[in-house]
C-alpha atoms as an extended CHARMM CRD file, in Angstrom:
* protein
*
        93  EXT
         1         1  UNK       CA             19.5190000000       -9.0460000000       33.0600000000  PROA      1               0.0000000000
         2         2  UNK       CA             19.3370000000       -6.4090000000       30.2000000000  PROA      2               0.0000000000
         3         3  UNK       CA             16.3920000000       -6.1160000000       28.3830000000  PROA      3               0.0000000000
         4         4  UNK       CA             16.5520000000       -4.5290000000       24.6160000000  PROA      4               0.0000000000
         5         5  UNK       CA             13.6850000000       -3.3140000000       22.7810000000  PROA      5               0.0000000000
         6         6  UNK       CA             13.6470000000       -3.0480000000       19.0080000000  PROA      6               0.0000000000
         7         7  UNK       CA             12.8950000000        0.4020000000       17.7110000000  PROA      7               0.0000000000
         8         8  UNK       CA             10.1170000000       -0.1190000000       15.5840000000  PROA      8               0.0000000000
         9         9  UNK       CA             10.0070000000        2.8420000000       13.1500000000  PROA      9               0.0000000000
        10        10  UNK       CA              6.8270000000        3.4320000000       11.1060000000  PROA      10              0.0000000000
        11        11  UNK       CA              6.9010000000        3.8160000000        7.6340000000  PROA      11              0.0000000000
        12        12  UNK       CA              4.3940000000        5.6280000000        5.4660000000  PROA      12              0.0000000000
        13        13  UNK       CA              2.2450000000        3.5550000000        2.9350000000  PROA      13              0.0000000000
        14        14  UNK       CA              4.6750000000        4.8550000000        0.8730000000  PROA      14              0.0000000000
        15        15  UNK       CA              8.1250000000        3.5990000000        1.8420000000  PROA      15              0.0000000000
        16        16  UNK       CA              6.1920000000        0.3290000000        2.8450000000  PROA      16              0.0000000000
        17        17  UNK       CA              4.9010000000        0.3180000000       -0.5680000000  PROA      17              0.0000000000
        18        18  UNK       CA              7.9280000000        0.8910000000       -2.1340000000  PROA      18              0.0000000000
        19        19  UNK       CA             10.1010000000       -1.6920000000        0.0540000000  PROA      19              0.0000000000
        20        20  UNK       CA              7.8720000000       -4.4560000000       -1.2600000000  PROA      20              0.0000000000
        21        21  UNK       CA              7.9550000000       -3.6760000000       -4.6770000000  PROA      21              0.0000000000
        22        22  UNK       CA             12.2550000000       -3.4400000000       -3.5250000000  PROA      22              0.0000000000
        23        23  UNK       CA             11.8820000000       -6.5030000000       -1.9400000000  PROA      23              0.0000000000
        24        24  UNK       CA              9.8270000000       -8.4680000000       -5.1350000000  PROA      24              0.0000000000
        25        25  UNK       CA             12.4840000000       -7.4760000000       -7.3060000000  PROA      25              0.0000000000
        26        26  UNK       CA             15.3920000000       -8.5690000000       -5.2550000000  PROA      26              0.0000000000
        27        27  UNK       CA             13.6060000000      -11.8610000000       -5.0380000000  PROA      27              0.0000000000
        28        28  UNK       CA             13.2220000000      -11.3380000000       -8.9460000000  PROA      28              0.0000000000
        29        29  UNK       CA              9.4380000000      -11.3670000000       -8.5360000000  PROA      29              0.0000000000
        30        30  UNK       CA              8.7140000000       -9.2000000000      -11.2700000000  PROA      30              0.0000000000
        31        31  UNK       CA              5.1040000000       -9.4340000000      -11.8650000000  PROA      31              0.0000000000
        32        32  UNK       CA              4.4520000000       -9.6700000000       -8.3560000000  PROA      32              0.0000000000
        33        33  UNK       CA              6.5350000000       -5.9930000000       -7.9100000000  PROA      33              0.0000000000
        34        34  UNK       CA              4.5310000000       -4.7600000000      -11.2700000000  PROA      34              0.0000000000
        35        35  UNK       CA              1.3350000000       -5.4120000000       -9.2680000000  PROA      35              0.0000000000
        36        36  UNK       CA              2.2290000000       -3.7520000000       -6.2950000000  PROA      36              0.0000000000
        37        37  UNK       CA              3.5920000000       -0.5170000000       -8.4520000000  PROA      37              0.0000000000
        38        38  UNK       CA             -0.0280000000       -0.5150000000      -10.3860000000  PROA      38              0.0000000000
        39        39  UNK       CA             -1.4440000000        0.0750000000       -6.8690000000  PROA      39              0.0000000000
        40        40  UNK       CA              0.5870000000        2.3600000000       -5.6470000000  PROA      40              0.0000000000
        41        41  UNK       CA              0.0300000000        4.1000000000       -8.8840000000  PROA      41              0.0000000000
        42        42  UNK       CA             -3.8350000000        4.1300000000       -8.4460000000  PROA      42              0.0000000000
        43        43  UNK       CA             -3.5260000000        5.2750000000       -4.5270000000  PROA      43              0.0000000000
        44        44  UNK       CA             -1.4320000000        8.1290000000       -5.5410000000  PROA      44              0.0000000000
        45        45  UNK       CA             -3.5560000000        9.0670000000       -8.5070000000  PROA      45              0.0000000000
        46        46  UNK       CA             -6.7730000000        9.0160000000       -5.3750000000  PROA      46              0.0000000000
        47        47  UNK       CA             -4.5460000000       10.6410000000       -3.1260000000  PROA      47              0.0000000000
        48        48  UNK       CA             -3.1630000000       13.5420000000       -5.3370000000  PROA      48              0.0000000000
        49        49  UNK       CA              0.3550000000       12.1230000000       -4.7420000000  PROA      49              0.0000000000
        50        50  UNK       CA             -0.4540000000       12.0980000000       -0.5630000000  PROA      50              0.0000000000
        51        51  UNK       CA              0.5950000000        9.2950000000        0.6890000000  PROA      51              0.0000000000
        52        52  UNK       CA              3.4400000000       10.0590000000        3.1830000000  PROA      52              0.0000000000
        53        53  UNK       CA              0.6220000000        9.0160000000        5.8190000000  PROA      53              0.0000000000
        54        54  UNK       CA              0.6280000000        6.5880000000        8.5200000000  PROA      54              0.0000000000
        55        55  UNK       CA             -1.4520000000        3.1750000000        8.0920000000  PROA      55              0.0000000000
        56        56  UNK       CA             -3.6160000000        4.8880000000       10.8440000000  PROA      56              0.0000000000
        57        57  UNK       CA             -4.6880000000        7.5210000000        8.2240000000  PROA      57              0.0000000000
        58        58  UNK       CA             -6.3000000000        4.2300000000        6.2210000000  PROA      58              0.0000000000
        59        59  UNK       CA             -9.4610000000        4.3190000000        7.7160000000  PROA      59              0.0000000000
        60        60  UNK       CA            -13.4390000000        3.0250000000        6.7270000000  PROA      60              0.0000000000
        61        61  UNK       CA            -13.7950000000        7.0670000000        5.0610000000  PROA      61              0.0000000000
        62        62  UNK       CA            -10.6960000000        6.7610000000        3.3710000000  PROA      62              0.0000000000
        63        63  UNK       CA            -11.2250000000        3.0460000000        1.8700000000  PROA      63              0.0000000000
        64        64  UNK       CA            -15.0390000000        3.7190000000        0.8390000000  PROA      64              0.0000000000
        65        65  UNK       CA            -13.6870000000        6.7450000000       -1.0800000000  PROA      65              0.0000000000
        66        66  UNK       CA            -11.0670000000        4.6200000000       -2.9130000000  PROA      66              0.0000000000
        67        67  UNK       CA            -13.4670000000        2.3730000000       -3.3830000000  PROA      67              0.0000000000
        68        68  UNK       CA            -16.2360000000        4.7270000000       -4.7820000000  PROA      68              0.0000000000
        69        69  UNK       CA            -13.4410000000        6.5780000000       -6.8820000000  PROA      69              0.0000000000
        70        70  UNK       CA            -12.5090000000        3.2130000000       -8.6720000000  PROA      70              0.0000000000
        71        71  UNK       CA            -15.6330000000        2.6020000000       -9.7590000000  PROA      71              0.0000000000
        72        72  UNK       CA            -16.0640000000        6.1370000000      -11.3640000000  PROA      72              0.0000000000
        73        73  UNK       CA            -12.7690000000        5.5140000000      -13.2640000000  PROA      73              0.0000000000
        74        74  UNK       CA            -14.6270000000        2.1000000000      -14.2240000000  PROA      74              0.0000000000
        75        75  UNK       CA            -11.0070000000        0.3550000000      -13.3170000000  PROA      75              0.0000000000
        76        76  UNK       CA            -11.3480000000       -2.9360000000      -13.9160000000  PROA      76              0.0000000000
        77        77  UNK       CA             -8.9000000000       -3.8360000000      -11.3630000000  PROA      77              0.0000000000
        78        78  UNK       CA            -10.9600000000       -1.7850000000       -8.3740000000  PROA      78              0.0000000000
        79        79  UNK       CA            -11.1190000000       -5.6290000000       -6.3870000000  PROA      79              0.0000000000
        80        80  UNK       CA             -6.8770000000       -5.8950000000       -7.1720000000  PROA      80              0.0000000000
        81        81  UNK       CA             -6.3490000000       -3.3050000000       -5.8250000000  PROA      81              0.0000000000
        82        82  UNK       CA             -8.1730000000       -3.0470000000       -2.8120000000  PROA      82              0.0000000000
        83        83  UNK       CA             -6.3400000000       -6.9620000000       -2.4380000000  PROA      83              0.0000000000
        84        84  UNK       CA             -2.8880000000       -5.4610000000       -2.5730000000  PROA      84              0.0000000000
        85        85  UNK       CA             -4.1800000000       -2.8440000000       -0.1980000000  PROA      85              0.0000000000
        86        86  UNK       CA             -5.1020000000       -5.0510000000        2.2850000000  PROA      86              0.0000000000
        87        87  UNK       CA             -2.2430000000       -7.3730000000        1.3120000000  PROA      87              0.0000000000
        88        88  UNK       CA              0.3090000000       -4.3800000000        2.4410000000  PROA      88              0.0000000000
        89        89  UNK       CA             -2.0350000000       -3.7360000000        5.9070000000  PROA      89              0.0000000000
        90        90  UNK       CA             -1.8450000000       -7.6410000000        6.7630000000  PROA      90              0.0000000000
        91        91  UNK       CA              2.3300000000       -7.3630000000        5.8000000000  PROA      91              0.0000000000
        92        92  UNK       CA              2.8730000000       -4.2440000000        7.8200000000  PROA      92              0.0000000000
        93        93  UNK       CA              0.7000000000       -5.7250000000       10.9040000000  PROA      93              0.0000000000
């Protein structure tokens, strides 16, 4: 018997971020991939361009700081975001 494990390599949020929006397009999901690209926009704008992080980085600190952030910008898509956030976290899993 010969057991094989998968190598599960961890992406930053992102390359994950960026192999959905890959993976809307391909499906020709375009709005869907615009979404996703508006969010990764906004986290990069918060993070000063940081995000080669793990998902382990995301933490109750960092999200109440996005959080507080968006409302300072008075984004009207603060509760989008945050979806497509948590979206990507549930996807990744």
């Amino acid at each position: 018997l010969i057991e094989t494990k998968e190598k599960h390599i961890q992406k930053t949020v992102y390359e994950f971020y960026c192999q959905i929006v890959k993976e809307l397009e391909d499906s020709n999901k375009i709005g869907n991939s615009r979404v996703y690209k508006d969010s990764l926009r906004s986290l990069e704008m918060y993070t000063n361009s940081k995000l080669d992080i793990p998902f382990s980085h995301i933490d109750v600190v960092f999200l109440k700081g996005y959080e507080k952030w968006l409302r300072q910008r008075k984004d009207s898509y603060k509760d989008f975001y945050g979806e497509n956030l948590t979206a990507v976290f549930i996807y990744d899993g």
